[in-house]
VEXZAVEX-946553 format. One line per 8 residues: number of its first residue (from 1); for each residue x, y, z of N, C-alpha, C, O. Coordinates in steps of 0.1 Angstrom, whole numbers. Example, Ala and Ser with C-alpha at 12.3 -4.5 7.8 and 13.67 -1.06 7.14 Angstrom:
BEGIN
1> 132/-57/78/123/-45/78/132/-33/78/142/-33/85 ~ 128/-22/71/137/-11/71/129/0/79/134/11/80
***
This chain:
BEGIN
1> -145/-200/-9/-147/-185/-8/-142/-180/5/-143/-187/15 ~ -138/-168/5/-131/-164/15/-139/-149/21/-137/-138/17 ~ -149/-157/34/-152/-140/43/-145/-136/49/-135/-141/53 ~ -151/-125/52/-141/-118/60/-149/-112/65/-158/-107/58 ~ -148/-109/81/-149/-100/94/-146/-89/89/-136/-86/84 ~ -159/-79/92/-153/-65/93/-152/-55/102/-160/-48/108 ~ -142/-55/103/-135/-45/117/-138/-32/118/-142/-26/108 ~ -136/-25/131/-137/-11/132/-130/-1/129/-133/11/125
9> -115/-8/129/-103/-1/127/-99/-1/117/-99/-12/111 ~ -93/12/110/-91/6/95/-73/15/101/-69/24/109 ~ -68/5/91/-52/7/93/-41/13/84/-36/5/75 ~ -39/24/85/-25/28/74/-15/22/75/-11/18/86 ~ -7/20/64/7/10/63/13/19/49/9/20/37 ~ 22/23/57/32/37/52/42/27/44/46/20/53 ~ 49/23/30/60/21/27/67/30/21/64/36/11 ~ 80/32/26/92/45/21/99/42/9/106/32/12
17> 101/44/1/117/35/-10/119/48/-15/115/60/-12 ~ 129/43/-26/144/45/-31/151/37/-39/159/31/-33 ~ 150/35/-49/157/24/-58/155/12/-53/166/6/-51 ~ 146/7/-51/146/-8/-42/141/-21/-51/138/-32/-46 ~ 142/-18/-64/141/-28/-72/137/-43/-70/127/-50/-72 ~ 149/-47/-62/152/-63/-59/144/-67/-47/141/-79/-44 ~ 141/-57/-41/130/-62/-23/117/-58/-29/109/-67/-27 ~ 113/-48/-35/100/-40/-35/89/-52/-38/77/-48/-34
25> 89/-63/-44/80/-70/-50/77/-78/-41/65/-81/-43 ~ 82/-84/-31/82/-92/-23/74/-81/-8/64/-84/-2 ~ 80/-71/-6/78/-64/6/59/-62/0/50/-64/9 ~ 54/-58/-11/44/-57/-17/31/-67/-14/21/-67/-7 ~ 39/-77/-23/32/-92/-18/27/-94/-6/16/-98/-1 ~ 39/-91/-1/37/-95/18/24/-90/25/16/-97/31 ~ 22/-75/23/9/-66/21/0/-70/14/-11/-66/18 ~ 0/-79/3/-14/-77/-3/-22/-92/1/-34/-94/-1
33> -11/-104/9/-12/-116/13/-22/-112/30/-31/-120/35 ~ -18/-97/36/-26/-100/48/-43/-100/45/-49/-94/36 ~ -47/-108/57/-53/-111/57/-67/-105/64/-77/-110/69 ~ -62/-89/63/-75/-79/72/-74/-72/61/-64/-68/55 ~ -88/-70/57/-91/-59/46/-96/-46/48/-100/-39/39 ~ -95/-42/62/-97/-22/66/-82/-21/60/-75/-19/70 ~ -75/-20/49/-63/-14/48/-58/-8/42/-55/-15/32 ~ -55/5/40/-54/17/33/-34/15/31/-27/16/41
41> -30/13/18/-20/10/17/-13/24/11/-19/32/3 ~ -1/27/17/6/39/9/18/39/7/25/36/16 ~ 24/45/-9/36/39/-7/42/56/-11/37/64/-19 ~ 52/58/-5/60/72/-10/74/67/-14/82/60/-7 ~ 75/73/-26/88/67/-33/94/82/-31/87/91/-28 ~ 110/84/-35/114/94/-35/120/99/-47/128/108/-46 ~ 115/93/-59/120/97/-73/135/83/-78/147/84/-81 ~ 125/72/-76/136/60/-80/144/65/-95/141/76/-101
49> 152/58/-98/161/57/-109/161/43/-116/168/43/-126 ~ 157/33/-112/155/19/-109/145/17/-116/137/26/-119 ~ 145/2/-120/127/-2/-121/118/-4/-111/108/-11/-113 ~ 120/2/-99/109/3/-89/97/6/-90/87/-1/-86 ~ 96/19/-99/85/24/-104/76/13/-114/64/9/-114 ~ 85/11/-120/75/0/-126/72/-12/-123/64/-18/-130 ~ 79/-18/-114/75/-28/-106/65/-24/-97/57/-33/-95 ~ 61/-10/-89/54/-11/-81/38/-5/-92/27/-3/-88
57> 43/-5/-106/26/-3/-108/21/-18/-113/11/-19/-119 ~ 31/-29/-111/23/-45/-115/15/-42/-102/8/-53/-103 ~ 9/-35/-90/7/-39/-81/-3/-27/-76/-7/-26/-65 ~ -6/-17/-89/-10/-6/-85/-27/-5/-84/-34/4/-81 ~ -29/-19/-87/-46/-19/-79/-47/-24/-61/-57/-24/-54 ~ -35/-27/-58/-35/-30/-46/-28/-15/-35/-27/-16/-23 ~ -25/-7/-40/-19/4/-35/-35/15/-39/-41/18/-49 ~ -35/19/-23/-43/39/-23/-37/47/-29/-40/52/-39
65> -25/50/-19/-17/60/-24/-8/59/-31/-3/48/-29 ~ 0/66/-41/11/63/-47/18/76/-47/12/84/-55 ~ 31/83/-41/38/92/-48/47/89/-50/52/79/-45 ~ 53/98/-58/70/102/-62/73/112/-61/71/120/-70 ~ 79/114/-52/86/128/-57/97/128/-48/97/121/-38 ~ 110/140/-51/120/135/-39/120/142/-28/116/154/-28 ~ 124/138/-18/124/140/-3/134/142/4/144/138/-2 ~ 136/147/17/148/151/27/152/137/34/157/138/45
73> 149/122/28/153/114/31/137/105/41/126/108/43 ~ 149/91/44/139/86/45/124/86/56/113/82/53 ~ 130/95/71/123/99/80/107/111/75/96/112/79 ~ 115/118/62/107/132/58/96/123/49/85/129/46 ~ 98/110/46/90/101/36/77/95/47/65/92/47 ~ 88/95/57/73/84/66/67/93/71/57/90/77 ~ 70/106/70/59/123/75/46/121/65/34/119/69 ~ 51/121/51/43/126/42/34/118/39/23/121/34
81> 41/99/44/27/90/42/16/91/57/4/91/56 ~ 24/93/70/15/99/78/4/105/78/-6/102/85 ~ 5/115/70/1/127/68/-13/124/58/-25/124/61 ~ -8/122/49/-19/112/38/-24/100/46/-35/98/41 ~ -23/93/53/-26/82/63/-45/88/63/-47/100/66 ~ -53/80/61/-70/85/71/-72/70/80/-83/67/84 ~ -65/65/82/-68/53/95/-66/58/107/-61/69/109 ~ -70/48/116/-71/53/127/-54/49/131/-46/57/135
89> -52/38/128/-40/33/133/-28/31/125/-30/23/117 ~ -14/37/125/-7/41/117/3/30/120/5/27/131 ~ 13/21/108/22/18/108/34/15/94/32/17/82 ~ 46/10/98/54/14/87/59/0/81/55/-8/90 ~ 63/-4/75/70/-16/66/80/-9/55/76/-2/46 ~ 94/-12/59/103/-7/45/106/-16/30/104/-28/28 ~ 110/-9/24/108/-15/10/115/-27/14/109/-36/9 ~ 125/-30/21/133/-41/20/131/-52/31/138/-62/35
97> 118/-48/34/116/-61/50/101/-62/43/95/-54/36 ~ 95/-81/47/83/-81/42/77/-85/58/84/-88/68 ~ 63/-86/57/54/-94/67/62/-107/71/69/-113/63 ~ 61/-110/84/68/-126/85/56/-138/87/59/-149/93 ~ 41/-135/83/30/-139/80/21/-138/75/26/-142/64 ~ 8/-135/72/-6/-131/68/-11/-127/77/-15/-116/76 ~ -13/-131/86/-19/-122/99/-12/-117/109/-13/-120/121 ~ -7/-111/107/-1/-98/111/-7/-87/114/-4/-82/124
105> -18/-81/104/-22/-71/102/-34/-73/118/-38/-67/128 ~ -38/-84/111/-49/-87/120/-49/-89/133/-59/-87/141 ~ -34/-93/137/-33/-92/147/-31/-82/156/-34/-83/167 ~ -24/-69/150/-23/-60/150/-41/-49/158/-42/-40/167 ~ -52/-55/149/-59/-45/148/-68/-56/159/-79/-53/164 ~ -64/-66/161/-74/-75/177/-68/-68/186/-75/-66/195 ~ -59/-65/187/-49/-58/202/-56/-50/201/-64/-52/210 ~ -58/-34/193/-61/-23/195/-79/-27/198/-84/-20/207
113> -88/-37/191/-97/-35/193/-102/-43/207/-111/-38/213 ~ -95/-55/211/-98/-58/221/-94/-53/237/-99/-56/248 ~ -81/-44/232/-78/-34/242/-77/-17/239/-67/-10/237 ~ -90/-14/239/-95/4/236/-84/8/242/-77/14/235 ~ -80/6/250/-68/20/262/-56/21/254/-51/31/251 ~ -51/10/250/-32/11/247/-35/18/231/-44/17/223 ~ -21/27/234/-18/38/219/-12/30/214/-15/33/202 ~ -4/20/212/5/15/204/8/-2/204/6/-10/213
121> 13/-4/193/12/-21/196/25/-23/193/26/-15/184 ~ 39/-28/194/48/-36/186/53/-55/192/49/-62/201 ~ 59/-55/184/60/-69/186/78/-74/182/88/-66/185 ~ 80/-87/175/93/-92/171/93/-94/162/83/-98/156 ~ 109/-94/155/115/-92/143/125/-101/143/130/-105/154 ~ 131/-107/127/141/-115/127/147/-109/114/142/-105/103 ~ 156/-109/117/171/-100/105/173/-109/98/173/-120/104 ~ 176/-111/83/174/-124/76/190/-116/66/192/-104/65
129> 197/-124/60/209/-122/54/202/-122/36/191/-123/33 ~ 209/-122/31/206/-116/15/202/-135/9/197/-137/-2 ~ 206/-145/17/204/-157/14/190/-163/21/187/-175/20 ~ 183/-153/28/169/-149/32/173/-161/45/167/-172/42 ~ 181/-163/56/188/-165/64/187/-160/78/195/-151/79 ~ 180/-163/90/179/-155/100/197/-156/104/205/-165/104 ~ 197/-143/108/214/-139/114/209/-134/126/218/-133/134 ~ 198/-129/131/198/-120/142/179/-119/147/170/-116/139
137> 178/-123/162/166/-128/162/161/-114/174/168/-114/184 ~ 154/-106/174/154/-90/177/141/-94/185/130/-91/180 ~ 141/-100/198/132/-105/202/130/-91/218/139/-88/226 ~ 113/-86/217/112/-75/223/109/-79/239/118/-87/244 ~ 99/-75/247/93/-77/260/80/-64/261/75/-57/252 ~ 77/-65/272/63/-54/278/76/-45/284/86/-47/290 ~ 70/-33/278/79/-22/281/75/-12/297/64/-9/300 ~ 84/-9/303/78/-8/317/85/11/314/88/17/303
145> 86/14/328/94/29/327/104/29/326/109/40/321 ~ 110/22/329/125/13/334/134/13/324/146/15/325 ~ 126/9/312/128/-1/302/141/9/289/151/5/284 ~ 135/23/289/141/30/279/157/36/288/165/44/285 ~ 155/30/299/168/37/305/181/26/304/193/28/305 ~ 177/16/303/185/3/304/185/0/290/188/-12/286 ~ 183/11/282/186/8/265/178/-4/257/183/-12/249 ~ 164/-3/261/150/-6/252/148/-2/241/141/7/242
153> 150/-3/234/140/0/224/134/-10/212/140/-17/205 ~ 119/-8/212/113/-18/203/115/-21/187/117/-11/181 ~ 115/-28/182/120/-31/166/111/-24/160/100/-29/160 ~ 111/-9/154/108/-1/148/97/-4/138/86/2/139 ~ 99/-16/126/95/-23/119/82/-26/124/73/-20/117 ~ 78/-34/133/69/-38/144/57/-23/148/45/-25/150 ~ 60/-16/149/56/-5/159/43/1/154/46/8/144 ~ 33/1/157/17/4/151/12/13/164/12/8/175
161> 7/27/162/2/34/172/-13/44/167/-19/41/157 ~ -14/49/169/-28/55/169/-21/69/162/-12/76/168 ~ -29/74/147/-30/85/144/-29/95/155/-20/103/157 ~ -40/94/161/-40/110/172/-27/111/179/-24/123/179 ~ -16/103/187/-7/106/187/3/118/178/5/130/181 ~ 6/113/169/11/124/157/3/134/154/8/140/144 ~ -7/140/159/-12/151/159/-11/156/170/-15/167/172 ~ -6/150/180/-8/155/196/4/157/198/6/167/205
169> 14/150/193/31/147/204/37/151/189/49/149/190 ~ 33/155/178/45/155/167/50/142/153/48/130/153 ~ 53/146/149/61/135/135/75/131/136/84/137/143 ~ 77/121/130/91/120/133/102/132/129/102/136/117 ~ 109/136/138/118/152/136/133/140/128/139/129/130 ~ 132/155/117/145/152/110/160/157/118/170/156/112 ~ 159/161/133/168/167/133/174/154/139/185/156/143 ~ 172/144/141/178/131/150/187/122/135/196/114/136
177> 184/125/125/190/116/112/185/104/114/173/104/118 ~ 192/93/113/191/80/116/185/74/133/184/63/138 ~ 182/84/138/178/78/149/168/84/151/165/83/163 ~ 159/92/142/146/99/142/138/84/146/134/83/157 ~ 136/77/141/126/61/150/128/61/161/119/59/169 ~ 139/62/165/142/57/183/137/71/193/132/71/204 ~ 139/82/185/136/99/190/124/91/193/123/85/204 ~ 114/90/183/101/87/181/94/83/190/85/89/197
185> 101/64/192/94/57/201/98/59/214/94/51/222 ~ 108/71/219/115/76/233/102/85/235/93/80/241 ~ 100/94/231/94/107/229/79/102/235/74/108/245 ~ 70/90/229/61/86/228/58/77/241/47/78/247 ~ 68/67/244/64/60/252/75/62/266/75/57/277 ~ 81/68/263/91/72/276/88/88/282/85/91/294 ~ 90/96/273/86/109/278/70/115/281/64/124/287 ~ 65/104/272/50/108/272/42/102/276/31/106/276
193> 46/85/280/39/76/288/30/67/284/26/59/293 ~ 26/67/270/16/63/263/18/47/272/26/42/280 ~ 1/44/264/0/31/269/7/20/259/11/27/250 ~ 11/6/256/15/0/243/20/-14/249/25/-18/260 ~ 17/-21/237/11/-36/242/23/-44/234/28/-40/223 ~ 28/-57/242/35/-60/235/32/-72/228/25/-81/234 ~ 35/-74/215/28/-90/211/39/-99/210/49/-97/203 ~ 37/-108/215/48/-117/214/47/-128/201/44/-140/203
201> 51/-122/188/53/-128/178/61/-121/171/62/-109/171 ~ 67/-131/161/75/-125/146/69/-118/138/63/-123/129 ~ 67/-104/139/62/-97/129/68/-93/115/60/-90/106 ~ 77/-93/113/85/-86/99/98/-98/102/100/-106/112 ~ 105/-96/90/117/-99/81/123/-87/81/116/-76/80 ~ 133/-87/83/141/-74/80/154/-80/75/158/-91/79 ~ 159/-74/68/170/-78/59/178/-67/61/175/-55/59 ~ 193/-76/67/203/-68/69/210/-58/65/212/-56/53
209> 216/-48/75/223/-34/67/213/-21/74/205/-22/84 ~ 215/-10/64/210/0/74/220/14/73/232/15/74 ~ 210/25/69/219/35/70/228/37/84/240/41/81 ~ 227/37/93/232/39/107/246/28/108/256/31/114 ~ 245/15/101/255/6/101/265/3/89/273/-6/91 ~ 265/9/81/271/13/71/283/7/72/288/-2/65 ~ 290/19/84/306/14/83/307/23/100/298/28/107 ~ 319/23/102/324/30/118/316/46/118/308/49/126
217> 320/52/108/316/68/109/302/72/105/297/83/106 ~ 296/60/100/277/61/104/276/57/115/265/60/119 ~ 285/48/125/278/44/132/281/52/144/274/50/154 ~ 291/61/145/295/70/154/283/81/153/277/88/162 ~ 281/83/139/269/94/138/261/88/148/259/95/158 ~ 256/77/147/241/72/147/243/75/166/234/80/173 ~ 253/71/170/255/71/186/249/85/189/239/87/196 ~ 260/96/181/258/113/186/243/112/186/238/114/197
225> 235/107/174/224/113/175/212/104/185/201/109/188 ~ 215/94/188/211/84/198/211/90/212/201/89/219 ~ 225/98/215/229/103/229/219/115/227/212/117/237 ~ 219/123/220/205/135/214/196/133/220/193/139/230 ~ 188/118/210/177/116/215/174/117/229/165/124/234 ~ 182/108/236/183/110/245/183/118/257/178/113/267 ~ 187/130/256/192/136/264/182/148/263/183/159/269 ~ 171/144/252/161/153/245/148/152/252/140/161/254
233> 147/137/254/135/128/261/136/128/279/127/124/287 ~ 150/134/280/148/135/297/156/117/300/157/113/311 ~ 160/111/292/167/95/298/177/99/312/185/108/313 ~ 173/92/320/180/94/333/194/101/332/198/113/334 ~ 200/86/328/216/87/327/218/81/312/220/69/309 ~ 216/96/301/219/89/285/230/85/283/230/77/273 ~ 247/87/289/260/81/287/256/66/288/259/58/280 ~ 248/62/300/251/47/304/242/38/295/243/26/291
241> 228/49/292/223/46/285/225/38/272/218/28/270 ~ 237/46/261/242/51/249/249/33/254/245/22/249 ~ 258/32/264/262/20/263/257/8/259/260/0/251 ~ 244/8/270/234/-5/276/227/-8/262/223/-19/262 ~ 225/-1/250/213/-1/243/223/-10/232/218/-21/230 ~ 237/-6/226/238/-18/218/242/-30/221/245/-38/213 ~ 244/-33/239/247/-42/243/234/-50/244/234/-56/234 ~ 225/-52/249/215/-57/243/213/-66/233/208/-77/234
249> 219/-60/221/218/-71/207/226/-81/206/226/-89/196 ~ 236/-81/218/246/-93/215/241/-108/215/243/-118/208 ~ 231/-106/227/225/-118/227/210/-120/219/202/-128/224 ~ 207/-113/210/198/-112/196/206/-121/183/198/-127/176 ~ 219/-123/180/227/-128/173/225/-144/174/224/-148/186 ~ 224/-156/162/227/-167/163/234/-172/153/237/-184/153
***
C-alpha cells in the first residue's frame, strides 16, 4: 500500500497542445506517475484536429481541468491555464516533453516548502531525438544578477514559481512571440529580482524542434524578439547579450 505525506503546497501543472497525438499519452503518464498528490492537473487544448482529444479523455479521471477551444497560440494557452490554476505554485509541462522521473513534483514542492523565501524553483533538462535519444544535455546553475546579462537563461520546461508572482508582475505577454518564456523568466528574475533556487537534477525530457527553430527565418524572428525582450527588461548590453545566449548551448550538445 502506498502512503503518502500530505503537503502544504498544492501545485498547478499547466499542459498546452495542439494536435499532439503521438507525445500526449506519454507526457500524461509522466504526470499521473508523480509521486505528490496536492496536484491540480490542467490541460488547455486549442481545438485539436487529431485524436488528441480522445486520447486525452483515456485519462480524463486524472485531469481537473480540461478545455478546448482555440487560442492566439501557444503563450495565450499557458495564460488561460494560469488563470484557472488555484495552487499556490504554478508550473508548465508541454504536450511533447514528459517528467524525466516520479519525483519531480515532489521535489519541486520540498524546495518551496523547505525554503519559505525563494519565488521560484527550476532545474535541468535533456533534449531527446524522436528515437527518445539524448542529443543535447541543457544543464542550468544558481542564477546570480550577472547571470541574465552573459545570456542565462533557465530551461523553461523546469521553471515552477509562485502564483502571486503573476498577479503582481503580469502573464506571459504575447507581444515577445516565441520568446514570451524568456520575456517571462527576464522580467521575473532579472528585472524584478525574485528569489529562485536552483535544483540540480533532470527534470523533463524535451524532445527536439520548436517553433523558434524551425528553419533560419524563425530563427531570426526569435533573435528580433529575444533582443526585445531584452532591451524591455533593462539587459545591460542586449547586442552582446543576443550573442552570448546561444553561444552557451554549444557546449549542452553531445
Amino acid at each position: 500500500m502506498r502512503v503518502y505525506i500530505l503537503y502544504g503546497l498544492k501545485l498547478s501543472l499547466v499542459t498546452v497542445i495542439y494536435n499532439a497525438q503521438d507525445t500526449i499519452g506519454q507526457c500524461i503518464e509522466s504526470v499521473i506517475n508523480q509521486n505528490y498528490p496536492d496536484l491540480e492537473y490542467i490541460i488547455v487544448d486549442g481545438g485539436s484536429t487529431d485524436n488528441t482529444l480522445q486520447i486525452i479523455d483515456k485519462y480524463r479521471q486524472h485531469i481537473n481541468i480540461l478545455i478546448s477551444e482555440p487560442d492566439k497560440g501557444i503563450y495565450d494557452a499557458m495564460n488561460k491555464g494560469i488563470m484557472l490554476a488555484t495552487g499556490q505554485i504554478i508550473g508548465m509541462l508541454n504536450a511533447d516533453d514528459h517528467f524525466a522521473g516520479n519525483d519531480i513534483l515532489r521535489s519541486v514542492a520540498n524546495a518551496f516548502e523547505q525554503q519559505s523565501h525563494i519565488d521560484a524553483v527550476y532545474g535541468d533538462l535533456d533534449i531527446i531525438n524522436q528515437n527518445h535519444k539524448i542529443i543535447r544535455k541543457w544543464r542550468s546553475r544558481p542564477c546570480t544578477s550577472a547571470s541574465f546579462n552573459l545570456g542565462f537563461m533557465p530551461p523553461h520546461p523546469t521553471f515552477y514559481c509562485r502564483r502571486s508572482l503573476f498577479d503582481k508582475i503580469g502573464l506571459y505577454s504575447l507581444e515577445y512571440g516565441s520568446a514570451a518564456d524568456y520575456e517571462l523568466m527576464v522580467r521575473l528574475m532579472y528585472l524584478h529580482k525574485i528569489k529562485s533556487l536552483y535544483l540540480n537534477k533532470v527534470m523533463v525530457n524535451m524532445r527536439a524542434g520548436g517553433v523558434s527553430s524551425k528553419n533560419l527565418k524563425s530563427r531570426i524572428k526569435a533573435w528580433r524578439f529575444d533582443l526585445k525582450a531584452m532591451q524591455q527588461n533593462k539587459i545591460t548590453f542586449p547586442i552582446l547579450t543576443l550573442i552570448l545566449k546561444p553561444l552557451r548551448k554549444i557546449v549542452q550538445f553531445i
